[in-house]
Backbone bond lengths (Angstrom), bond angles and torsions (degrees), N, CA, C in turn:
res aa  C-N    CA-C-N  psi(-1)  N-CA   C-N-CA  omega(-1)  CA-C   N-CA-C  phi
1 X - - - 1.466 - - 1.528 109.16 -
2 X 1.374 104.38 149.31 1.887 107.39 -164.22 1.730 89.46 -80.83
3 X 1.173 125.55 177.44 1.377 141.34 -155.62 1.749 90.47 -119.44
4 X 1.214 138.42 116.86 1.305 119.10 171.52 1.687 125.26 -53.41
5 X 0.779 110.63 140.99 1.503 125.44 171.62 1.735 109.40 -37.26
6 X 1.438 114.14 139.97 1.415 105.97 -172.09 1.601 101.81 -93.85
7 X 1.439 113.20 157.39 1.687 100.41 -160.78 1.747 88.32 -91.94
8 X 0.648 144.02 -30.93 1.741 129.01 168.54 1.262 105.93 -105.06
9 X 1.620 106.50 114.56 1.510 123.82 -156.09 2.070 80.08 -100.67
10 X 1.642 100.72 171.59 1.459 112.79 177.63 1.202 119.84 -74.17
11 X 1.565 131.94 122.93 1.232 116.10 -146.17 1.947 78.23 -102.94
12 X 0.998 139.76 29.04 1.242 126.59 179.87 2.031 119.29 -92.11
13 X 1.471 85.03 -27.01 1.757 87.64 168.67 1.527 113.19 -82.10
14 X 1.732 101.26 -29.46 1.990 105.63 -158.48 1.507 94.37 -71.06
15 X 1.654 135.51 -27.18 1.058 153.53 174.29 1.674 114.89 -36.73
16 X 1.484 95.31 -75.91 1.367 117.37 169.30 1.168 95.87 92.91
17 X 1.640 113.48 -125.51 1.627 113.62 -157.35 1.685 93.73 -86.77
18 X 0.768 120.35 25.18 1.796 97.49 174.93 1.736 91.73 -122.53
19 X 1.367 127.79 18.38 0.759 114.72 124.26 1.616 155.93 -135.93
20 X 1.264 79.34 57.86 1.374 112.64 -166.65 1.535 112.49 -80.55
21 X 1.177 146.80 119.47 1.698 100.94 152.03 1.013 139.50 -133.48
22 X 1.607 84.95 155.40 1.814 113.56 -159.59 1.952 109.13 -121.80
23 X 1.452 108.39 167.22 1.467 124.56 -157.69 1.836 73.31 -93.44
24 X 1.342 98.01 147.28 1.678 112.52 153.38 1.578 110.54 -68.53
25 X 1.083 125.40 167.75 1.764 140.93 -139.79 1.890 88.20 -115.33
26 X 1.845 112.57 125.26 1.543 95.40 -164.98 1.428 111.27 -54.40
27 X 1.501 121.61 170.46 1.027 138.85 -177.39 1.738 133.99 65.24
28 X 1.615 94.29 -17.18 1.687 112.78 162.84 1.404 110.15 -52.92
29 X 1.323 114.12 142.96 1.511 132.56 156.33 2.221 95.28 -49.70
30 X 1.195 108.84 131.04 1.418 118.90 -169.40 1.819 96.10 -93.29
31 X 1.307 109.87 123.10 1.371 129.03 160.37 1.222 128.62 -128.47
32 X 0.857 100.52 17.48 1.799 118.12 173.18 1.624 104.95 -40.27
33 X 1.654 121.79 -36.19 1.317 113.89 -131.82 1.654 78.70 -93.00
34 X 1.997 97.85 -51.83 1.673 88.18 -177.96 1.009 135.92 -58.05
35 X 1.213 114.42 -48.69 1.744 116.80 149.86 1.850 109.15 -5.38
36 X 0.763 92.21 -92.25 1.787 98.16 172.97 0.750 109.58 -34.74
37 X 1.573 132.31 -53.15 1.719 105.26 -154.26 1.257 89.30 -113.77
38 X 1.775 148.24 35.08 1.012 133.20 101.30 1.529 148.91 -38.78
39 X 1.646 103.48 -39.27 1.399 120.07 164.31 1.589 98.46 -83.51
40 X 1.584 159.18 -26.61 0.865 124.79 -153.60 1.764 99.65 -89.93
41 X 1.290 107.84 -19.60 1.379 121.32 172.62 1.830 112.29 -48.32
42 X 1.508 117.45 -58.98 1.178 155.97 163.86 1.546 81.97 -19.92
43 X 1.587 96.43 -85.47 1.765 98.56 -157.93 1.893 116.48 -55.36
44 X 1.705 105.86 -26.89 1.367 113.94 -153.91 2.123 68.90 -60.03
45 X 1.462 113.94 -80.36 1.755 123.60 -167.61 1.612 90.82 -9.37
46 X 1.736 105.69 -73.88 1.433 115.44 -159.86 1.729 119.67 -39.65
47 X 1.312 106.35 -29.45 1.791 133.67 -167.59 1.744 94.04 -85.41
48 X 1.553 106.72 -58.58 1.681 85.90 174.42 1.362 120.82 -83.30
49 X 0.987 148.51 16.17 1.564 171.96 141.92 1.571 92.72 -48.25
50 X 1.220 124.52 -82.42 1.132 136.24 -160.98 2.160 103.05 -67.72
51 X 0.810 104.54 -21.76 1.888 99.48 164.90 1.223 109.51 -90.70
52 X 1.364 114.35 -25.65 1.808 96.80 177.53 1.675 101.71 -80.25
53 X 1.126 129.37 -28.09 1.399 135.02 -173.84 1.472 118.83 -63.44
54 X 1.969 98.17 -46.79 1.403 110.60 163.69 1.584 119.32 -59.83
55 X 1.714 133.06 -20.91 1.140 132.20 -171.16 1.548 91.04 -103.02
56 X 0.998 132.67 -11.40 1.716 114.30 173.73 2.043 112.91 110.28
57 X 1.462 80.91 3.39 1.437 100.36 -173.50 1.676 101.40 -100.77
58 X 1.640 96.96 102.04 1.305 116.66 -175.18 1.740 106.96 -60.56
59 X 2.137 84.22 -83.26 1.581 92.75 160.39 1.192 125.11 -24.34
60 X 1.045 126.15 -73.41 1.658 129.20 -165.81 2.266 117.45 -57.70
61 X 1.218 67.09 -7.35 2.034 85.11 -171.67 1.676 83.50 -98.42
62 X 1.036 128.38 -76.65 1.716 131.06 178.24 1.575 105.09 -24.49
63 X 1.205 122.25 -64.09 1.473 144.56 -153.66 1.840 87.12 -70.04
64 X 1.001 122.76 -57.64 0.944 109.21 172.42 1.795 155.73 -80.98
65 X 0.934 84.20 19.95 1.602 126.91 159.03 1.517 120.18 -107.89
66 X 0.933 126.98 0.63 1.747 139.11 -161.75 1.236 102.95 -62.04
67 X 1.439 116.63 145.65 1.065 135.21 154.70 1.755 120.36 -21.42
68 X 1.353 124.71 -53.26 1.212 128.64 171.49 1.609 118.93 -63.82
69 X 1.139 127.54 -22.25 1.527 153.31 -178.09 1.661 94.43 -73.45
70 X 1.156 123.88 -90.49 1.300 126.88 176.43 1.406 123.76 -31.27
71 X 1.524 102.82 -57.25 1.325 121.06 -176.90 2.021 115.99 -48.95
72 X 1.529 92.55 -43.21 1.431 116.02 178.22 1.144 111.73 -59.78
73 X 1.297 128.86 -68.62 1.581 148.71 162.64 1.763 106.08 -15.11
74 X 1.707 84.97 -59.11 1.673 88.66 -171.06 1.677 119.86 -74.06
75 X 1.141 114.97 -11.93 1.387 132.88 174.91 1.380 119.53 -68.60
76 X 1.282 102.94 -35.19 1.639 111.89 -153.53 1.686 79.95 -102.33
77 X 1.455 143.51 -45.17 1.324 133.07 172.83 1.297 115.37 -38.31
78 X 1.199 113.14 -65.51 1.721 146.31 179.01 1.484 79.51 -17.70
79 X 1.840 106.81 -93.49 1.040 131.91 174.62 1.424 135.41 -17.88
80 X 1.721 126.45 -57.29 1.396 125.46 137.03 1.093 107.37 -18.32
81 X 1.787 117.28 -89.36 1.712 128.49 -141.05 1.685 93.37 -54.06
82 X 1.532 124.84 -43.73 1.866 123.02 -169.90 1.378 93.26 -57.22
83 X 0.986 137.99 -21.20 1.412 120.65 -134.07 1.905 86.34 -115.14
84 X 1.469 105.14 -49.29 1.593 107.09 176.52 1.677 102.59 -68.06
85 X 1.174 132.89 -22.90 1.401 117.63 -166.08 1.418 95.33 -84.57
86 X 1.732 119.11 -52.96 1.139 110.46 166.42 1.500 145.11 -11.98
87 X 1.193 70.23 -56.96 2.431 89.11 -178.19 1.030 114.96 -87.47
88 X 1.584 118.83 -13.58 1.371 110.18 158.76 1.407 122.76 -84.59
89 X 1.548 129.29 -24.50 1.159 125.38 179.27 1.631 106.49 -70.63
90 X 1.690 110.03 -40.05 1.613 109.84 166.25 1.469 129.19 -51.46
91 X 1.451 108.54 -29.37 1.220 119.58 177.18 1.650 121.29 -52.75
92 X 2.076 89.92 -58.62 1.540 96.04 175.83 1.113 120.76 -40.10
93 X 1.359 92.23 -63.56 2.193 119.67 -173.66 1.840 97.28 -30.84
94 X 1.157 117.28 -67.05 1.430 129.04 178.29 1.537 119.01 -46.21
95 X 1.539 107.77 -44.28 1.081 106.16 171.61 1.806 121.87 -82.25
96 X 1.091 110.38 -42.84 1.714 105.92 176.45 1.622 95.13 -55.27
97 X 1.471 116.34 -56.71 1.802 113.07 -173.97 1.901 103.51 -25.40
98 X 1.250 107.84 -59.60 1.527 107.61 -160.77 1.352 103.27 -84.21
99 X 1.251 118.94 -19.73 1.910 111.73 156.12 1.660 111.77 -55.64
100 X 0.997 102.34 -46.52 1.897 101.63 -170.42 1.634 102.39 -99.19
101 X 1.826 111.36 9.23 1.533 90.60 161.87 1.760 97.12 81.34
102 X 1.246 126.44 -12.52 1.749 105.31 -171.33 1.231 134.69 -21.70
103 X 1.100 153.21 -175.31 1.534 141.95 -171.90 1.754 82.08 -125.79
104 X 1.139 110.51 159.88 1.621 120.82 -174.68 1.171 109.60 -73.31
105 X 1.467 123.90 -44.80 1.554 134.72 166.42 1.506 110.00 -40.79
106 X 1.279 109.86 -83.73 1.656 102.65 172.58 1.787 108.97 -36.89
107 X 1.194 113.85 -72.32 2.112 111.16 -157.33 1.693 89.95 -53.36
108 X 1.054 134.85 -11.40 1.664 129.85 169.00 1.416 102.43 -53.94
109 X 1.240 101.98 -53.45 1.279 107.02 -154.11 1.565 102.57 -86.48
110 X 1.145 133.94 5.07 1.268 138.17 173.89 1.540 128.85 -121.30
111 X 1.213 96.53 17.00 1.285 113.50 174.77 1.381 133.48 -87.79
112 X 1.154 134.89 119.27 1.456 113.52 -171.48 1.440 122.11 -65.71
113 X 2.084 93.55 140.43 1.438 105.69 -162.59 1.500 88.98 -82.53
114 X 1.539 101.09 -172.48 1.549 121.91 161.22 1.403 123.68 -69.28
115 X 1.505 116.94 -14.16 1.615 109.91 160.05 1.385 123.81 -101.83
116 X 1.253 114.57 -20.23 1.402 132.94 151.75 2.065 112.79 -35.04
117 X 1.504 97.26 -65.95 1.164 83.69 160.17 1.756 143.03 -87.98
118 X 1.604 108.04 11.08 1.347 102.89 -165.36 2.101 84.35 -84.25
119 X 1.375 91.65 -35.89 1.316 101.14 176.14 1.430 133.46 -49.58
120 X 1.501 107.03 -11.46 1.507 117.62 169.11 1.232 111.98 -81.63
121 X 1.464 110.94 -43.19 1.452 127.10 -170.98 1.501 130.83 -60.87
122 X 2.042 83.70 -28.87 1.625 86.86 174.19 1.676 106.15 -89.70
123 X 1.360 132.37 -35.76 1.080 134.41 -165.50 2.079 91.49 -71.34
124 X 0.970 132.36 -36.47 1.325 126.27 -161.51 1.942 91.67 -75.37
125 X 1.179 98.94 -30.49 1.540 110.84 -167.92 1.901 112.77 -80.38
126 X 1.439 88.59 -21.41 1.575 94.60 -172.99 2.078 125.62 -48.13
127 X 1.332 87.22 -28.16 1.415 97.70 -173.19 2.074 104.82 -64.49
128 X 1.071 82.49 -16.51 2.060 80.81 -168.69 1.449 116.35 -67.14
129 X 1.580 105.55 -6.72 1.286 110.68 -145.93 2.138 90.64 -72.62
130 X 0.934 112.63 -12.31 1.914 117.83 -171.85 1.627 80.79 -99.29
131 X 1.364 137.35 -21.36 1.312 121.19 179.73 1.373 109.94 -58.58
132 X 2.011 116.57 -48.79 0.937 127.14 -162.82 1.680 107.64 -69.82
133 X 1.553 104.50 -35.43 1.731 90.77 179.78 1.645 91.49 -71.46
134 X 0.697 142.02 -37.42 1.770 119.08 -162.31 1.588 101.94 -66.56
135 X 1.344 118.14 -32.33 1.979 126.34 174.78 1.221 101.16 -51.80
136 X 1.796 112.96 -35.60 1.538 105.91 -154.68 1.773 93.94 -84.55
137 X 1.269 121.83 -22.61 1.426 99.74 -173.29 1.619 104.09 -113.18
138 X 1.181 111.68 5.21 1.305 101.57 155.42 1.471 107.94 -69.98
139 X 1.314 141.99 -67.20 1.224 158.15 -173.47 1.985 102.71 -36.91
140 X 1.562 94.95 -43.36 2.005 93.41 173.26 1.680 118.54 -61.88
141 X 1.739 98.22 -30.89 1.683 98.70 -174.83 1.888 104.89 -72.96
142 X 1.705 123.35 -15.45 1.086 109.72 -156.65 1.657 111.25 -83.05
143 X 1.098 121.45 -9.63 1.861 118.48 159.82 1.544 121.33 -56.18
144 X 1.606 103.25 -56.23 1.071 104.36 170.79 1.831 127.56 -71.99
145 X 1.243 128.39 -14.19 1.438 127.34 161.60 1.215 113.55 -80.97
146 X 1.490 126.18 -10.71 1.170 114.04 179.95 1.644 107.24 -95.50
147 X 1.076 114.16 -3.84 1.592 104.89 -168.41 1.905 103.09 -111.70
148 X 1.119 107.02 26.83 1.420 117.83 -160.02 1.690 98.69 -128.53
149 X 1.317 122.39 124.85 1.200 100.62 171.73 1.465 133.13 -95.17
150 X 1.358 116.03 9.75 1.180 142.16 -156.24 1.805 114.14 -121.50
151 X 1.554 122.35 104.90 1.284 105.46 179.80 1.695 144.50 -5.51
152 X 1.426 112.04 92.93 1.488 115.16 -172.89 1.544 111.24 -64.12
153 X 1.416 124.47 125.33 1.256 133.44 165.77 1.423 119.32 -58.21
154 X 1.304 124.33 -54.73 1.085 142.59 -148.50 1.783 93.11 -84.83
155 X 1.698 125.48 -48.34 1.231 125.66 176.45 1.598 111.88 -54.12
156 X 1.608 108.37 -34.17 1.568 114.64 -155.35 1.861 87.61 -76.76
157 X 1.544 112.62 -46.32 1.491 106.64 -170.35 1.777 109.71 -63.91
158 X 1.108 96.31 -23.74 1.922 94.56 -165.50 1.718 91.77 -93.15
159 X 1.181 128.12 -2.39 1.894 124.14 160.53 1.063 90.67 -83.30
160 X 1.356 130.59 -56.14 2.017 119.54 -161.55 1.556 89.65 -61.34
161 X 1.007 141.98 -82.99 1.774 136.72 177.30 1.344 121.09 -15.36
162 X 1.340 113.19 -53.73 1.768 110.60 156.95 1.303 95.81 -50.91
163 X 1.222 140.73 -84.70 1.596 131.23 -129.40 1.543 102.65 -70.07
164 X 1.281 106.53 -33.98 1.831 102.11 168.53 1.331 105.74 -39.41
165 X 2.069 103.93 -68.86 1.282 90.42 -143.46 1.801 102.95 -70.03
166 X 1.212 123.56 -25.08 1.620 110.79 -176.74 1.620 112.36 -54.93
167 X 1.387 113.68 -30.34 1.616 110.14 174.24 1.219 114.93 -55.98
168 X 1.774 117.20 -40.12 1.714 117.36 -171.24 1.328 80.89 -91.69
169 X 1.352 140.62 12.24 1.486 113.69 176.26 1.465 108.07 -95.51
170 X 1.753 118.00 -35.29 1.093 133.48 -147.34 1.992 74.73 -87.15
171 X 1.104 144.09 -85.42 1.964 152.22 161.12 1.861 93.65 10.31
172 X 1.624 97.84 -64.59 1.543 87.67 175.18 1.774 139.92 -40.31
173 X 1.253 61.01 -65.21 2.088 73.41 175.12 1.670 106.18 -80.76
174 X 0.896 114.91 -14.83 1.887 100.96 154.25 1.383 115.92 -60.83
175 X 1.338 101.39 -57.06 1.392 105.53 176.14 1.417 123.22 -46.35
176 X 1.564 107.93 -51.74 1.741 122.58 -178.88 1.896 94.70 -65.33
177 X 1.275 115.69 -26.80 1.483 89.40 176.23 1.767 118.23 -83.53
178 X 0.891 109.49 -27.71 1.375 104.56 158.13 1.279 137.80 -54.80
179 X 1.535 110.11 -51.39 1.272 120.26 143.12 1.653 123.48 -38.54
180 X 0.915 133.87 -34.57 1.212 138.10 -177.14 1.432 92.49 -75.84
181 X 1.295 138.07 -71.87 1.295 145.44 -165.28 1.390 104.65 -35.52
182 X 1.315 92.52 -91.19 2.223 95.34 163.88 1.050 129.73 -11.07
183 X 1.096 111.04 -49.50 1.508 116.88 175.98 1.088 112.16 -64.45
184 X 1.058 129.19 -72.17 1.811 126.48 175.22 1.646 122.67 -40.79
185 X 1.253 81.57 -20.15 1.925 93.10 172.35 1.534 109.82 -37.58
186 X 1.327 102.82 -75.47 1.502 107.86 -174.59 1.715 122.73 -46.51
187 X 1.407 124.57 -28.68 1.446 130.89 176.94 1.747 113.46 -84.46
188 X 1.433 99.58 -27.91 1.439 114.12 174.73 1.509 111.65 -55.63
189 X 1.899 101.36 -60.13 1.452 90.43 -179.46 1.430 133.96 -83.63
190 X 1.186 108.96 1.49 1.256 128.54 162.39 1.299 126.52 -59.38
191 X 1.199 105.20 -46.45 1.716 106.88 163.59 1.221 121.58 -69.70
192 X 1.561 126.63 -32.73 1.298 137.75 -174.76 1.562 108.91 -61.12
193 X 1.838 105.05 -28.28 1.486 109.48 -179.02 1.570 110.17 -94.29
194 X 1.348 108.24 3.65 1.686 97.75 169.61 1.109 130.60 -37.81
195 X 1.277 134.79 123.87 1.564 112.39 151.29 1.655 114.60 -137.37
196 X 1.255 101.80 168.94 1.534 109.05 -161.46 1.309 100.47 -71.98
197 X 1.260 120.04 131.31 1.933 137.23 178.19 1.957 96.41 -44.25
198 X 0.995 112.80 151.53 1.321 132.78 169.94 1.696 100.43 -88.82
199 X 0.927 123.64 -76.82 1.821 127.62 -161.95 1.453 94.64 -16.56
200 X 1.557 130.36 -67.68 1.472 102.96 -171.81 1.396 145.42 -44.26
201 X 1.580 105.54 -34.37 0.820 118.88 179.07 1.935 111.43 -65.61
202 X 1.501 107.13 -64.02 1.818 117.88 168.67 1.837 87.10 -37.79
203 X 1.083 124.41 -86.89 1.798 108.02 -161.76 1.280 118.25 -44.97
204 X 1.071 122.59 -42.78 1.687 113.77 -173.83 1.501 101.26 -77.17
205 X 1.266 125.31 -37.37 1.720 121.68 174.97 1.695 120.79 -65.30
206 X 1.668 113.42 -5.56 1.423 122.10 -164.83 1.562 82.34 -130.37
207 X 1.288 144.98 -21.57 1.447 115.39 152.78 1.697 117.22 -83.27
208 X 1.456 120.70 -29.52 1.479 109.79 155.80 1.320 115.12 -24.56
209 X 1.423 106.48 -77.18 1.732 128.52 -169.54 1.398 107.14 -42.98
210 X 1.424 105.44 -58.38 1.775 105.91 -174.55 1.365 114.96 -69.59
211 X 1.747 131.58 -18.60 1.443 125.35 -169.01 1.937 83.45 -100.88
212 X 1.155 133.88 10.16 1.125 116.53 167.63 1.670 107.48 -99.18
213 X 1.394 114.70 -41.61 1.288 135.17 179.49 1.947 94.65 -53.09
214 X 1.055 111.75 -38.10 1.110 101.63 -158.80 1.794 102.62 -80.28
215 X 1.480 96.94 -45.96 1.275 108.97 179.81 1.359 119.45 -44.35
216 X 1.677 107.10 -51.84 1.708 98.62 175.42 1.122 117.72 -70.86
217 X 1.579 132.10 -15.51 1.538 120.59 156.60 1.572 114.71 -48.17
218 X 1.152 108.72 -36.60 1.514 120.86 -170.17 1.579 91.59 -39.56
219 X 1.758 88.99 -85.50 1.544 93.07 -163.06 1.414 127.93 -93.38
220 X 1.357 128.74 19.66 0.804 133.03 113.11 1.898 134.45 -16.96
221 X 1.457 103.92 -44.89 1.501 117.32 -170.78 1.614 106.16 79.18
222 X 1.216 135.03 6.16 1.222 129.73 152.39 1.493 134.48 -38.11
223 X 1.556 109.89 -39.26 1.137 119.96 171.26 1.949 106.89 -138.30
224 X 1.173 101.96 149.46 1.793 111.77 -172.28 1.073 95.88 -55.68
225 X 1.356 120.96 152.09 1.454 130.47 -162.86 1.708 85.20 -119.54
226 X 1.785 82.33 138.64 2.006 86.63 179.87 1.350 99.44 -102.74
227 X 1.093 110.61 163.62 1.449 138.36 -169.32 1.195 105.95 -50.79
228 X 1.348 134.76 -65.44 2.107 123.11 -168.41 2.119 85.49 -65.22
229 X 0.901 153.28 32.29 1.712 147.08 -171.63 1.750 95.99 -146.27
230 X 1.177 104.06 2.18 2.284 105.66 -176.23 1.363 92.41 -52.78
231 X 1.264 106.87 -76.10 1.521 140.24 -135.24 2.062 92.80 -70.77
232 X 0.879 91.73 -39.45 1.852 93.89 -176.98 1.661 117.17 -74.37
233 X 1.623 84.36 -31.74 2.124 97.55 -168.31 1.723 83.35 -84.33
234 X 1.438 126.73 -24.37 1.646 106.75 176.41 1.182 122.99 -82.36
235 X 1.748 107.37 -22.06 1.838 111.42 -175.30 1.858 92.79 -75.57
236 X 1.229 126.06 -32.49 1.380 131.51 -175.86 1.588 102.20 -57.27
237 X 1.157 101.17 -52.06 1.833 99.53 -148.52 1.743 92.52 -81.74
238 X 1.470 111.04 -28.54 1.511 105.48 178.80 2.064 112.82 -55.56
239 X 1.322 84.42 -40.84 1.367 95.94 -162.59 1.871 107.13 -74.12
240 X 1.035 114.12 -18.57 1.577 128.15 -167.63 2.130 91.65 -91.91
């Protein structure tokens, strides 16, 4: 006789590659770490799932897998990865600024704001949105597994469906963080090619030239000497 099916199956295969592990791709913003301690979260739920299951405590094994559990997990990743992609795109910005010398006024103004980054967070986050329908029908199977005392099918298939979709969810926002990176490419090197305008320098070096030009007309006697220039064109001419 077959052994019944355990009602919280291993979420480490339904996972797939996110829980795998692997090095980030060179030059990517590195999430290796959250990655992990997104799934290690995963397993801690999955681990108390599996003691309420072992004590006969259906409910309490369901409940802990819940919709809000997952949902949470995936929030607070989201959240990390915006927050690490963030500081690295600030980082660059900061760093090309002091390659090209920026003036503080300008890198102010090029700095990422606070919607700038909420705006990472949602686009890095966008992929969850098929996470949430799979939450939503996991969350429909949990009345009926809880009132059953006997491994629910229908709960166990609509958890494997969450864990899919968080794997293509977690691929997404890798992707969107890369994407994010790229993008900033183009403003990055742009600053790196700053350089400070010349004209000040040509005007202040061509009124030097001309208030000297002018000056040795002064005393010279080439041209009439004006009044605040008396007292200097006489200590000159005494001394000559």
């Amino acid at each position: 006789m077959t052994a019944p099916e355990p009602l919280v199956p291993e979420l480490g295969p339904l996972l797939g590659r996110l829980s795998v592990p692997q090095g980030p791709a060179s030059g990517l913003v590195p999430l290796d770490d959250i990655r992990l301690k997104l799934v290690s979260e995963l397993f801690d739920l999955a681990g108390a799932a599996r003691e309420f299951a072992a004590e006969g405590d259906i409910p309490g094994a369901v409940q802990s897998l819940n919709r809000q559990g997952w949902l949470a997990a995936w929030e607070r990743a989201v959240e990390a990865a915006a927050h690490r992609v963030s500081e690295r795109i600030a980082a660059r910005i900061e760093s090309a600024a002091q390659e090209a010398r920026l003036p503080r006024k300008k890198l102010a103004k090029l700095r990422l704001t606070d919607e700038e980054r909420r705006g990472i967070e949602v686009r890095l986050g966008s992929g969850g949105s098929f996470l949430v329908e799979a939450l939503d029908a996991l969350e429909a199977t949990v009345r009926e597994a809880s009132r059953k005392p006997v491994p629910a099918s229908r709960w166990r298939d609509a958890l494997s469906g969450v864990a899919r979709r968080l794997e293509s969810a977690w691929l997404a926002l890798e992707d969107a963080a890369a994407r994010e990176e790229a993008s900033w490419q183009q403003d990055i090197a742009e600053i790196r090619r700053w350089r400070r305008p010349w004209w000040p320098i040509w005007l202040v070096s061509l009124v030097i030239l001309g208030s000297a030009v002018y000056l040795g007309a002064v005393l010279g006697g080439l041209v009439p000497v004006p009044d605040p220039l008396r007292p200097l064109a006489e200590w000159w001419w005494d001394r000559a």
